[in-house]
C-alpha positions in Angstrom: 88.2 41.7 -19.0 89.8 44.2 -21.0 88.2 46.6 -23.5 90.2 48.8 -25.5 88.4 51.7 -27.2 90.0 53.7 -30.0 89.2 57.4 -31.9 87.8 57.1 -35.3 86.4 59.7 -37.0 86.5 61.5 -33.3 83.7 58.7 -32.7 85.2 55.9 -29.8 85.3 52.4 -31.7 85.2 49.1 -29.6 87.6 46.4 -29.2 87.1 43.7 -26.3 90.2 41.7 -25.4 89.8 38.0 -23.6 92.7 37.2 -21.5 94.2 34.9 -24.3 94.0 37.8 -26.6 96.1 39.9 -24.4 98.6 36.9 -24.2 99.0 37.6 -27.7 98.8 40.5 -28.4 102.2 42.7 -27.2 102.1 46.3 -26.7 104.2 47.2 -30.0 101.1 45.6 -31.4 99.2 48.1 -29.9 101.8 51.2 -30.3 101.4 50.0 -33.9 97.4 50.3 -33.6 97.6 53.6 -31.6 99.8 55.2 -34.5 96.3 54.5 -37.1 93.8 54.9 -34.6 94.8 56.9 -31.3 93.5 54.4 -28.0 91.9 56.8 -25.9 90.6 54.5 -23.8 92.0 51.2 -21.9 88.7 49.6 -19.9 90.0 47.2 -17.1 87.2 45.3 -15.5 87.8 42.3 -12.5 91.3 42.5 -14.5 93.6 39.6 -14.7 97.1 40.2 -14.0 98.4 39.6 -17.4 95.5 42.0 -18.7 97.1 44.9 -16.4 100.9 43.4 -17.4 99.1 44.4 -20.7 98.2 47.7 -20.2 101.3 49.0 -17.9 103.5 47.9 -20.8 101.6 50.0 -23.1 101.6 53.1 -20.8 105.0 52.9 -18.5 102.8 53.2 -15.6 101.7 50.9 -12.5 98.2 49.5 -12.1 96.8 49.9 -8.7 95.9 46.5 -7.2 92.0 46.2 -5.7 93.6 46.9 -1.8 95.2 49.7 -3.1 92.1 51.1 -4.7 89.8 50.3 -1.3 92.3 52.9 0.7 90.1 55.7 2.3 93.6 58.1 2.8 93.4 61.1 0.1 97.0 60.7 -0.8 96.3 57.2 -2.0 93.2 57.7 -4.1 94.5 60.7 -5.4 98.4 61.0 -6.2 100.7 61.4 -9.4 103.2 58.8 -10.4 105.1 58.2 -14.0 103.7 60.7 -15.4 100.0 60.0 -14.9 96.8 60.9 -13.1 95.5 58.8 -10.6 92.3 59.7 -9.2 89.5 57.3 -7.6 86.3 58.0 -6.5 83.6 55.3 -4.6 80.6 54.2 -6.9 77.5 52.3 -5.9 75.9 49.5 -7.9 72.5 47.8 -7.5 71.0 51.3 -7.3 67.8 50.2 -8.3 67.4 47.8 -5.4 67.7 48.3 -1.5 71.1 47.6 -0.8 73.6 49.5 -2.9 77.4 48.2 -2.7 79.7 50.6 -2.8 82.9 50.0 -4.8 86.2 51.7 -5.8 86.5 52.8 -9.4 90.2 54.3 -10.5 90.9 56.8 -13.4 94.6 56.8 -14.7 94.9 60.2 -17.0 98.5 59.9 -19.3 98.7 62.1 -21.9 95.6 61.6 -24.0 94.5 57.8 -22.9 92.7 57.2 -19.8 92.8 53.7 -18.1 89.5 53.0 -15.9 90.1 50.2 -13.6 87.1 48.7 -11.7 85.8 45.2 -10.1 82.1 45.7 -10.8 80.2 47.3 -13.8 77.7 49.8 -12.8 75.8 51.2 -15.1 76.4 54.7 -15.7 79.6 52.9 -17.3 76.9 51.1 -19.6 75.0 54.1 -20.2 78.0 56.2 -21.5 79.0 53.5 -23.2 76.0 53.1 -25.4 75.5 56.5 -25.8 79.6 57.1 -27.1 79.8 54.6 -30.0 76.3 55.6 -31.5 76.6 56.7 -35.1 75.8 60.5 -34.0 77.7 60.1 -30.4 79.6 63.4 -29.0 82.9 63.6 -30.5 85.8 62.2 -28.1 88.8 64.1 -28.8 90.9 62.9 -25.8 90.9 60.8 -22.7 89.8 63.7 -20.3 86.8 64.2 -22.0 85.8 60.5 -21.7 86.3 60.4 -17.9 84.4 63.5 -17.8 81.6 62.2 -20.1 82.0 58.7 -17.6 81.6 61.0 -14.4 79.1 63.2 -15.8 76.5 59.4 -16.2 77.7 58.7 -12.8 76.3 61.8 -11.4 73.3 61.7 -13.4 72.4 58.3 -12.3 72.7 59.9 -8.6 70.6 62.6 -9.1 67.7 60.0 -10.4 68.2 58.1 -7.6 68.0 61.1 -4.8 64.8 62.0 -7.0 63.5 58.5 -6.8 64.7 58.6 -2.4 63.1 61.5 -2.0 59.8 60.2 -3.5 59.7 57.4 -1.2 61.0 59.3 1.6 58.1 62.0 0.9 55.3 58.5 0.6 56.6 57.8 4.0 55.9 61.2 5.6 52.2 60.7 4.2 52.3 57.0 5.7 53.8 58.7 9.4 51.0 61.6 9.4 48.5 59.7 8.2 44.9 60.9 10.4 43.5 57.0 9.9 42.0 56.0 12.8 43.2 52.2 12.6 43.5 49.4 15.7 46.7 50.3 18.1 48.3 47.2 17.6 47.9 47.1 13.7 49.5 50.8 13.8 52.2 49.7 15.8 53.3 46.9 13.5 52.7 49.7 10.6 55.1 51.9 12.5 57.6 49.3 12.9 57.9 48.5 9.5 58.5 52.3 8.7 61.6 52.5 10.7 62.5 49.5 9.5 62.1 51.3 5.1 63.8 54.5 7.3 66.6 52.9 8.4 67.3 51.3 4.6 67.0 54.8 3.5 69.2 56.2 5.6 72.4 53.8 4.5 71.3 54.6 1.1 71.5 58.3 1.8 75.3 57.2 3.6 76.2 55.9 0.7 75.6 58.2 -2.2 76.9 60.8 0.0 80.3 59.3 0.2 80.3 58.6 -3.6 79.5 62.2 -4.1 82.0 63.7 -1.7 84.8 61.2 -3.5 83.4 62.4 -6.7 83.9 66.4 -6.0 87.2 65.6 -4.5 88.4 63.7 -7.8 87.1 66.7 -9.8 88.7 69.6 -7.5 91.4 67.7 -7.7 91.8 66.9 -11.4 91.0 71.3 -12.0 94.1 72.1 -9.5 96.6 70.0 -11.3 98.1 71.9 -13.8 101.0 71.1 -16.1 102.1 72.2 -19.7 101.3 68.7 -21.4 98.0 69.2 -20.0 95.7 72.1 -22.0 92.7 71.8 -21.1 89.9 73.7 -23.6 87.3 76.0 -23.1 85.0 73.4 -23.0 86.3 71.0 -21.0 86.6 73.7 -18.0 82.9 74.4 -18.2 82.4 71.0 -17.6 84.5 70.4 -15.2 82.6 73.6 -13.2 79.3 72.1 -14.0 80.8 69.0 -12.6 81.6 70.6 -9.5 78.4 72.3 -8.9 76.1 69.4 -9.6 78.2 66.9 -7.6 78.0 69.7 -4.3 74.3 70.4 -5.5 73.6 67.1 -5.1 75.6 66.7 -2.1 73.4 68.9 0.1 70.1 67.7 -1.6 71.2 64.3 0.1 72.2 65.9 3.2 68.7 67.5 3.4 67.2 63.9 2.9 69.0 62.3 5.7 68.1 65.2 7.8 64.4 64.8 6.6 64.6 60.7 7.8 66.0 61.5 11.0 63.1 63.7 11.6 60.4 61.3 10.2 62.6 58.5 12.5 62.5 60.6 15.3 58.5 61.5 14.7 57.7 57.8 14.2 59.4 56.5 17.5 57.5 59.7 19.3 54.3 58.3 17.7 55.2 54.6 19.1 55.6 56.0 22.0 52.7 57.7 22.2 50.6 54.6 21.5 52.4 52.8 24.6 51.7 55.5 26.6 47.8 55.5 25.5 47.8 52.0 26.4 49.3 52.4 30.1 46.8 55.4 30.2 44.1 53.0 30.1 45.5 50.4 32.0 46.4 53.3 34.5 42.3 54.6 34.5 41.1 50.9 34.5 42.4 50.5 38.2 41.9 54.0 39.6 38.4 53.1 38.3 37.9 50.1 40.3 39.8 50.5 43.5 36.9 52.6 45.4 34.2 49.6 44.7 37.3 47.4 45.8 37.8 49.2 49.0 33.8 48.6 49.2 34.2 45.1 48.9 36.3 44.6 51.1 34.8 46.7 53.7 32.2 44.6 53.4 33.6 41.4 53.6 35.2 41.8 57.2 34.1 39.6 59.7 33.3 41.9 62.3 29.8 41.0 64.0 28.8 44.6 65.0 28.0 45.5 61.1 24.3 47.0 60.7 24.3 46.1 57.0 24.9 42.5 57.8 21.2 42.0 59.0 19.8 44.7 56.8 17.6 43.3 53.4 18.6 45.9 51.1 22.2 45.2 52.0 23.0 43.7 49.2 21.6 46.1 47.0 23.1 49.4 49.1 26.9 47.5 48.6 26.0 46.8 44.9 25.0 50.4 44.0 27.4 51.7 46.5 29.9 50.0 44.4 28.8 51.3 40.8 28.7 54.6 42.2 32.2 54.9 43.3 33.2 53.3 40.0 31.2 55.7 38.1 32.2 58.9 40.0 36.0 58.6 39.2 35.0 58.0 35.5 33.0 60.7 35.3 35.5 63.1 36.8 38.2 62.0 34.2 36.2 62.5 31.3 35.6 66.3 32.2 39.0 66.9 32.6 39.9 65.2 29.1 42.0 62.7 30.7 40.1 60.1 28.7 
C-alpha cells in the first residue's frame, strides 16, 4: 500500500493509493501535484513493486528490497546514494502482548520528502499519524521533521512499554520474596512458572534494546551528515538532542531491567534449589533417624543360641524401648543444633 501525504496549510493531508491507482497515475502526475501541494511524505507499506517503480520514478532514487532492509552491517542500514538519506532502524510490533516481532523500518531523506518503507504497521506509525492530520496538528514544514515526529512516537511507545516491564518485573520480585508459608511442591510449580514470565521478559528486554540502539545510531547518524542542501533549524537540532538522550536514557533503563531479571532468575533458581535441598535434608534425617533402632533389630534377630534376652519376658519390651530410644536420641540431638 501506498499513502502519499502532502503540506497544506503546513498541516500533512492524506492521500492513499491502491496498486491500480499507482498504475495510473505517472510521476509527472505527481510532479504536477507536488508543484500545488509540496509531498512531504511517500508511506510505503508491504509495497508492491509497481508501488516502489512508483515512488523511485518520482524521486530518482532506488528502493531498498525487504533482504536489503533485514541487513544487521551499519554500512547497509545506514549509507547515502542519489542524493538521499537512507537510514533504518529495528521496530517491534505486538508490544502489548508477549512476543514482540521485531522488524526493519527504512527512512529515505531527499531534499524535503521522506519515503518510509516498512512490511508491518506498528503503531507509533498510527499514533503519529492521527495526531499529524488533526485540525490543530504541529505544523510539518519538511520531511525531517516528520521522521523526527515518527521517531519521536516510536520512542515514546518504548518508554511505556519499559514502564509497563518494569511493573511486572517489580510484581515478580514481590511474587520471588514472598514470606508465605505455602506446601513445597505447590511453591515449586509457582517458582517454575516465574522463570518461565522471566525468561519472556528477558527477550522482551533483548528486543527493545536492539530497537533502541538502531534508533540512536539512525539519529547520531542523521546529526553527523552535513551538507549545504540540508539546513537544519534551531528547532529541529533540539530535537534531534532530545532524541538522542531519551533513546540512550532509555537504553540504560532497559539494561538495568535485564540486569534486575537476571538477578530475580538467578534468586528464583537459588530458592528452587533450596527447596530440593530441604527435601533431601529430610530424606537425609529420616534415615540417620532410623538406622540405630535398625542396627537394634537386627541385633536381635540373629540366630545365635547364647542370647540372654531370648528367654527373658521383658525382652520384647527392653528391644521395643531400646529401639524408640535410639530413634529419639538422634532426633533430639538434631533439633538442638538447628539442623531441623
Amino acid at each position: 500500500m501506498l499513502r502519499i501525504y502532502f503540506r497544506e496549510a503546513e498541516r500533512l493531508v492524506l492521500r492513499e493509493k491502491s496498486e491500480e491507482a499507482v498504475t495510473e497515475i505517472t510521476a509527472a502526475d505527481d510532479a504536477v501535484a507536488a508543484s500545488v501541494t509540496p509531498v512531504l511524505w511517500y508511506d510505503l507499506v508491504s509495497p508492491t513493486q509497481a508501488e516502489s517503480r512508483h515512488v523511485e520514478q518520482a524521486l530518482g532514487l532506488a528502493i531498498p528490497t525487504r533482504d536489503e532492509m533485514e541487513e544487521i552491517e551499519l554500512s547497509a542500514r545506514l549509507y547515502q546514494e542519489d542524493g538521499a538519506e537512507f537510514m533504518t532502524l529495528t521496530a517491534l510490533t505486538n508490544l502489548d502482548g508477549d512476543t514482540p516481532a521485531k522488524t526493519p523500518v527504512t527512512f529515505i531523506l531527499k531534499g524535503g520528502t521522506l519515503v518510509t518503507v516498512r512490511y508491518a504497521d506498528p503503531k507509533p506509525f498510527l499514533a503519529f499519524v492521527h495526531r499529524a492530520l488533526r485540525v490543530n496538528a504541529q505544523a510539518y514544514g519538511c520531511g525531517e521533521e516528520v521522521m523526527l515526529g515518527i521517531v519521536e512516537s516510536i520512542v515514546d511507545r518504548m518508554a511505556d512499554v519499559l514502564e509497563r516491564i518494569g511493573n511486572e518485573i517489580d510484581g515478580i520480585s514481590r511474587e520471588v520474596f514472598r514470606g508465605k508459608a505455602t506446601p513445597s511442591t505447590k511453591k515449586t510449580k509457582d517458582l517454575q512458572s516465574l522463570i518461565e514470565q522471566l525468561g519472556q521478559k528477558g527477550d522482551f528486554l533483548g528486543g527493545v534494546r536492539e530497537s533502541l540502539v538502531s534508533i540512536s545510531r539512525l539519529v547520531a547518524y542523521h546529526a553527523a551528515l552535513e551538507s549545504p542542501q540540508r539546513r537544519p533549524s534551531k528547532e529541529v537540532r533540539q530535537r534531534v538532542k532530545m532524541l538522542q538522550r531519551d533513546a540512550v536514557s532509555l537504553g540504560d533503563h532497559a539494561t538495568f531491567l535485564s540486569g534486575k531479571v537476571n538477578f530475580l532468575l538467578d534468586a528464583t533458581l537459588g530458592l528452587i534449589n533450596l527447596e530440593q535441598n530441604q527435601i533431601i535434608k529430610i530424606f537425609t534425617v529420616a534415615s540417620v533417624v532410623f538406622l540405630p533402632p535398625t542396627l537394634v533389630a537386627s541385633v536381635y534377630g540373629m540366630n545365635f543360641n547364647l542370647m540372654p534376652e531370648l528367654q527373658w519376658h521383658l525382652g520384647y519390651p527392653w528391644a521395643i524401648l531400646l529401639m524408640l530410644l535410639s530413634a529419639a536420641l538422634p532426633f533430639l540431638y538434631f533439633k538442638r543444633r538447628g539442623w531441623l
